[in-house]
C-alpha positions in Angstrom: 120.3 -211.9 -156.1 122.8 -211.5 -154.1 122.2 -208.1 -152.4 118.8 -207.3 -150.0 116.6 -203.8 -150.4 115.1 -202.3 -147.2 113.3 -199.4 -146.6 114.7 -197.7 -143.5 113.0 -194.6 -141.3 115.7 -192.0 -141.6 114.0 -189.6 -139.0 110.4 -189.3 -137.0 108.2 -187.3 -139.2 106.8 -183.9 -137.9 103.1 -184.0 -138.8 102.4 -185.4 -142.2 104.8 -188.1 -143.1 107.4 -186.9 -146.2 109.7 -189.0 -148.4 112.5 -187.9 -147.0 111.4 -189.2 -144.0 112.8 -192.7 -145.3 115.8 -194.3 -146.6 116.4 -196.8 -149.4 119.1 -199.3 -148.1 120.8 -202.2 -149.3 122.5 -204.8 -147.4 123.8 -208.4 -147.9 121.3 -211.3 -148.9 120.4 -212.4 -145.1 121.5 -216.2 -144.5 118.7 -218.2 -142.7 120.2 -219.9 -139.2 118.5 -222.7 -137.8 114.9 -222.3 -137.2 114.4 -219.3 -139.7 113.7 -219.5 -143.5 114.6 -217.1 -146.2 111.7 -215.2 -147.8 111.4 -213.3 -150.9 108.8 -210.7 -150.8 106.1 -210.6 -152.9 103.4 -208.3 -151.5 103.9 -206.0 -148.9 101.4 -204.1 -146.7 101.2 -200.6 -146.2 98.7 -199.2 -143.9 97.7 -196.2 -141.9 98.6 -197.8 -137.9 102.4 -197.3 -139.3 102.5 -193.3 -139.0 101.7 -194.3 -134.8 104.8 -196.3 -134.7 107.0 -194.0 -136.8 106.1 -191.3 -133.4 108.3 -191.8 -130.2 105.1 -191.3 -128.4 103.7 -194.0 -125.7 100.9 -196.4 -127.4 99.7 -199.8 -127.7 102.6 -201.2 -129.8 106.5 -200.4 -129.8 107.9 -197.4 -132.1 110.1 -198.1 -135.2 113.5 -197.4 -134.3 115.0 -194.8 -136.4 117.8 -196.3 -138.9 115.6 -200.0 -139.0 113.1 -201.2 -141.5 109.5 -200.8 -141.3 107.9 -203.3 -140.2 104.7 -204.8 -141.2 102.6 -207.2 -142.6 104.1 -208.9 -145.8 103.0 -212.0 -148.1 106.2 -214.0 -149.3 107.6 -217.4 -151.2 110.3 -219.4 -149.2 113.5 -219.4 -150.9 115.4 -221.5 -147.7 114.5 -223.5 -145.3 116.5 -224.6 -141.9 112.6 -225.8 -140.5 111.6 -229.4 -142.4 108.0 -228.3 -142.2 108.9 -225.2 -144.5 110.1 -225.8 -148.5 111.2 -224.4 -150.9 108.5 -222.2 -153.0 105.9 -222.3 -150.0 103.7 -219.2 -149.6 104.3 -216.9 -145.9 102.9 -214.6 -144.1 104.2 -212.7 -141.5 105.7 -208.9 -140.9 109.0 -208.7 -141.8 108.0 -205.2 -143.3 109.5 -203.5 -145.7 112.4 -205.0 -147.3 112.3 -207.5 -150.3 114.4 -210.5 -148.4 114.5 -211.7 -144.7 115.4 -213.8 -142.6 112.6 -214.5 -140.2 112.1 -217.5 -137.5 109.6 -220.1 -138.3 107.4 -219.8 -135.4 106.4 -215.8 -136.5 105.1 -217.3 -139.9 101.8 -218.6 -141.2 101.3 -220.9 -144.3 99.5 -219.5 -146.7 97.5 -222.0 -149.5 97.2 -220.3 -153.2 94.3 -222.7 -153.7 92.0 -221.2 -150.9 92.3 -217.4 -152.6 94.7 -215.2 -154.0 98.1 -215.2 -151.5 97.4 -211.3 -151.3 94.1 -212.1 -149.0 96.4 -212.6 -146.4 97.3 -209.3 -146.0 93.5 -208.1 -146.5 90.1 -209.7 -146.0 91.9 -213.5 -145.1 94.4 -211.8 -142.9 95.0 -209.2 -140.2 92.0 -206.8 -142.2 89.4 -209.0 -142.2 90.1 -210.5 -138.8 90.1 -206.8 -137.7 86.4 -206.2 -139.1 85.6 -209.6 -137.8 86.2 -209.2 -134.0 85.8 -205.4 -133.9 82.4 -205.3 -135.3 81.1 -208.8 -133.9 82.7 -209.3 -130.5 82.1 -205.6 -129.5 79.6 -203.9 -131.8 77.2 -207.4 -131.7 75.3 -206.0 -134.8 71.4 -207.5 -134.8 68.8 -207.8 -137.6 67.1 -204.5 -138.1 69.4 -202.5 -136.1 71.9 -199.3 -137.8 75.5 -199.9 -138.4 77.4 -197.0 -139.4 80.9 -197.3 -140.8 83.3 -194.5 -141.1 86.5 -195.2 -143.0 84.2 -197.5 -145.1 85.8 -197.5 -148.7 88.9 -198.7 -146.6 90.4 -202.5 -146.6 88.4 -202.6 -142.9 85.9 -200.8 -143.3 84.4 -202.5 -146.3 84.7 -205.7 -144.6 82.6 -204.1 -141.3 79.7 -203.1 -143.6 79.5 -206.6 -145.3 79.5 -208.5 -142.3 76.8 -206.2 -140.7 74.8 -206.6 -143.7 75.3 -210.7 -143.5 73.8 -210.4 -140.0 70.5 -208.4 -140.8 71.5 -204.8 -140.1 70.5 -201.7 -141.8 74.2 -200.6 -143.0 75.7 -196.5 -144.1 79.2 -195.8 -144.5 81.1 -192.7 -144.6 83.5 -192.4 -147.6 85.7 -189.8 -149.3 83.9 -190.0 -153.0 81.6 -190.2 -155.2 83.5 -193.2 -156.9 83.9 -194.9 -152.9 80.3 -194.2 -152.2 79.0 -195.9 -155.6 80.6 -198.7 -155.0 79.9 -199.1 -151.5 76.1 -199.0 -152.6 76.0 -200.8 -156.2 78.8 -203.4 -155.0 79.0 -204.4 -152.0 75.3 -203.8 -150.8 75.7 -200.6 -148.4 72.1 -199.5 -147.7 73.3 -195.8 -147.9 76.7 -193.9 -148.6 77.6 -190.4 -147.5 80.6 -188.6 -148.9 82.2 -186.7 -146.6 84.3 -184.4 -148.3 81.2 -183.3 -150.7 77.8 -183.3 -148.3 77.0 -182.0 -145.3 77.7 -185.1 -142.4 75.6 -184.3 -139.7 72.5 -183.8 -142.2 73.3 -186.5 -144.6 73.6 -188.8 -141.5 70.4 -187.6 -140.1 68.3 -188.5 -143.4 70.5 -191.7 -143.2 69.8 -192.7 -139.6 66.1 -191.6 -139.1 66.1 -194.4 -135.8 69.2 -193.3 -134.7 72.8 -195.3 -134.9 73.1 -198.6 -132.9 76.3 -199.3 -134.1 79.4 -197.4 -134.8 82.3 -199.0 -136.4 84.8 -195.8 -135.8 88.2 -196.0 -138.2 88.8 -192.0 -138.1 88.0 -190.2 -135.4 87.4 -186.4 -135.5 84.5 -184.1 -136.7 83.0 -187.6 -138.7 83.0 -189.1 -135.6 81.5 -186.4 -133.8 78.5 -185.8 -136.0 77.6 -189.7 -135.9 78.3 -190.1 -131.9 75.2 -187.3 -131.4 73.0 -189.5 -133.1 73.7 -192.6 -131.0 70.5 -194.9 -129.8 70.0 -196.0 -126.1 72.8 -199.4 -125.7 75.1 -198.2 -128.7 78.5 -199.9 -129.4 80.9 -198.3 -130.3 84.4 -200.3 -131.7 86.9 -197.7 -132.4 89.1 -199.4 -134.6 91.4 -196.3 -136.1 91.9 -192.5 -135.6 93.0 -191.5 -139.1 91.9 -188.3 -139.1 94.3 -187.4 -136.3 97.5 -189.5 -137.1 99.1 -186.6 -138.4 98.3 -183.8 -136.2 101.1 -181.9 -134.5 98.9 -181.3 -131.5 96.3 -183.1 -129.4 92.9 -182.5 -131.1 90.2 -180.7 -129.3 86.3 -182.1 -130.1 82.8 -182.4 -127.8 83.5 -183.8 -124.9 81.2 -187.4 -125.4 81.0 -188.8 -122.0 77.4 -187.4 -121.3 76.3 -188.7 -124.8 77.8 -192.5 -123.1 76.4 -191.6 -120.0 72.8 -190.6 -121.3 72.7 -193.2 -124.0 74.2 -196.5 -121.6 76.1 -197.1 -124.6 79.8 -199.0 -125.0 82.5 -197.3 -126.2 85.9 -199.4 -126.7 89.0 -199.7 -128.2 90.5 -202.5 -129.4 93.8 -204.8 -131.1 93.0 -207.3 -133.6 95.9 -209.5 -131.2 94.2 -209.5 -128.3 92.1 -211.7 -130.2 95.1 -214.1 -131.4 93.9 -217.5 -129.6 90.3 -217.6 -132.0 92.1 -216.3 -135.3 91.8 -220.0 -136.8 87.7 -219.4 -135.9 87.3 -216.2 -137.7 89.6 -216.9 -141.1 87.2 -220.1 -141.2 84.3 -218.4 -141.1 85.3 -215.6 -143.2 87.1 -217.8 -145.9 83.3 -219.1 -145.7 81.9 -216.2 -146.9 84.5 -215.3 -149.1 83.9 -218.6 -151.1 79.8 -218.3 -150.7 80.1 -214.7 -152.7 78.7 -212.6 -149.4 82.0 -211.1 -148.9 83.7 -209.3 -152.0 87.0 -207.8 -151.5 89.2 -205.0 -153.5 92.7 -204.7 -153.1 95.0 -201.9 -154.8 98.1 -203.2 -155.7 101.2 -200.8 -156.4 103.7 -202.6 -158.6 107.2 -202.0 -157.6 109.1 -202.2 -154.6 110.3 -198.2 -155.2 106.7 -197.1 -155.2 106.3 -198.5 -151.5 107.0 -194.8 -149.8 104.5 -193.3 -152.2 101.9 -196.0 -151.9 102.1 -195.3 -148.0 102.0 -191.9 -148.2 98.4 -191.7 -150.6 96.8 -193.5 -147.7 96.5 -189.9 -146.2 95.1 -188.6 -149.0 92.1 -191.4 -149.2 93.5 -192.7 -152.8 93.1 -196.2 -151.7 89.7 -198.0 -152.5 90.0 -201.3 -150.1 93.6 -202.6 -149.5 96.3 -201.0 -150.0 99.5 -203.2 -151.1 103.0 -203.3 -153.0 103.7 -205.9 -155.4 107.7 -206.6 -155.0 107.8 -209.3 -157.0 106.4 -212.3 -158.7 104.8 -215.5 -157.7 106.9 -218.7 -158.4 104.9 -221.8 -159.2 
């Protein structure tokens, strides 16, 4: 091929994201200069941090620029190589985003081996995912045998990990999902002690007959009136990792909810934010150890895999909606051997 697809954002959405918020583009095949390598795209990730960087508003990471691709994390073969430790056909991954050719340097990549899992793990549970779930819950939540974890966001590609890896250390684990179809597999898969769907049951009881001790741990991927209802129920010395905010991303003006600091105060429990690359210098630690339980069968993983670059916008856009079970991704194209 000769010409390069990239998806563009055409102009800063206004509440929930639309289509016409982005822009097919095609430019020239990019030529690799010295120190980058060519990569063809073969998964791409689409996830629910994006709609905060297509905002001009001040955060923890830089907006998108509008009129350049999305960026984000992607899963690619090398087609070129300028860097002798790089050949032809080796798996990538990095965050060249949204296009299905880059050019990228050498020293934002990671090798990825097919042998260890499925190359797409390194987008989810063997990548930025699972180290997510792996610091968030165990540097800042310290989950111990016997106590409650409670995961909102649970059916999600971080989420599901949290509850696993609670469950490997002794806890007592109930996640908060959008269905009946998320809750039954959090339960009769991946061994959550209780599920609770929110759109269907009543939180605040459900979570009550859930938590009968109380919550000792809150893994917090949504924010709002979920997050409300479990925060009242918090034990003496909770943690609280607050990973994601979904349930505001797309609200036009700042949301108004109980105002929690007596429930810290009163409680001596830890509330904290968090990014996964603060934790950048022990990545090689946790992709061990999880790759470890991946392989031992006490971590199972589901990703769901969009086929076709075109359907990227639309496979972004269903993230809002709660289609996703696990990890969302795009398949652009296939795997060489």
């Amino acid at each position: 091929m000769s010409v390069n697809e990239r998806i563009i954002l055409a102009k800063r959405p206004q509440g929930m994201p639309k289509e016409s918020d982005f822009t097919f583009e095609e430019q020239p095949l990019p030529v690799p200069q010295a120190g980058e390598v060519l990569v063809r795209t073969v998964y791409l990730s689409v996830d629910p941090y994006m709609r905060g960087r297509m905002s001009d508003a001040k955060s923890y990471a830089k907006p998108y620029e509008v009129g350049q691709v999305i960026a984000g994390g992607a899963v690619g073969q090398v087609m070129e190589s300028t860097d002798p430790t790089y050949r032809e056909g080796d798996f990538v991954a990095g965050t060249w985003g949204w296009q299905r050719f880059a050019a990228v340097r050498t020293g934002t990549l990671r090798k990825v081996n097919p042998d260890l899992a499925p190359v797409s793990t390194a987008l989810g549970v063997l990548g930025m995912t699972g180290l997510t779930a792996y610091f968030g819950l165990l540097d800042i939540g310290q989950p111990k045998e016997g106590e409650t974890v409670v995961v909102s966001g649970a059916a999600g590609a971080v989420g599901m990990i949290v509850g696993q890896i609670a469950k490997i250390k002794g806890a007592r684990v109930v996640g908060i999902a959008g269905s009946d179809e998320k809750t039954g597999y959090l339960t009769g898969k991946l061994g959550f002690d209780v599920a609770i769907n929110y759109r269907t049951e009543d939180v605040a009881s459900a979570l009550a007959e859930a938590c009968p001790g109380g919550v000792d741990v809150y893994f917090d991927n949504v924010g709002g009136e979920v997050s409300d209802a479990v925060l009242r129920l918090i034990n003496k010395n909770a943690r609280i990792p607050i990973c994601g905010q979904i349930a505001l991303y797309n609200l036009e003006k700042p949301d108004t909810g109980p105002r929690i600091q007596s429930l810290l105060l009163t409680n001596t429990a830890l509330m904290k934010g968090f990014l996964v690359g603060d934790y950048a210098s022990r990545y090689n630690e946790a992709l061990q150890e999880l790759a470890e339980w991946l392989r031992d069968g006490k971590i199972q993983y589901t990703e769901n895999i969009v086929d076709g670059f075109d359907k990227t916008i639309e496979a972004f856009l269903g993230l809002f909606s709660g289609e996703n079970l696990g990890k969302q991704l795009v398949k652009v194209s296939e795997e060489q051997s």
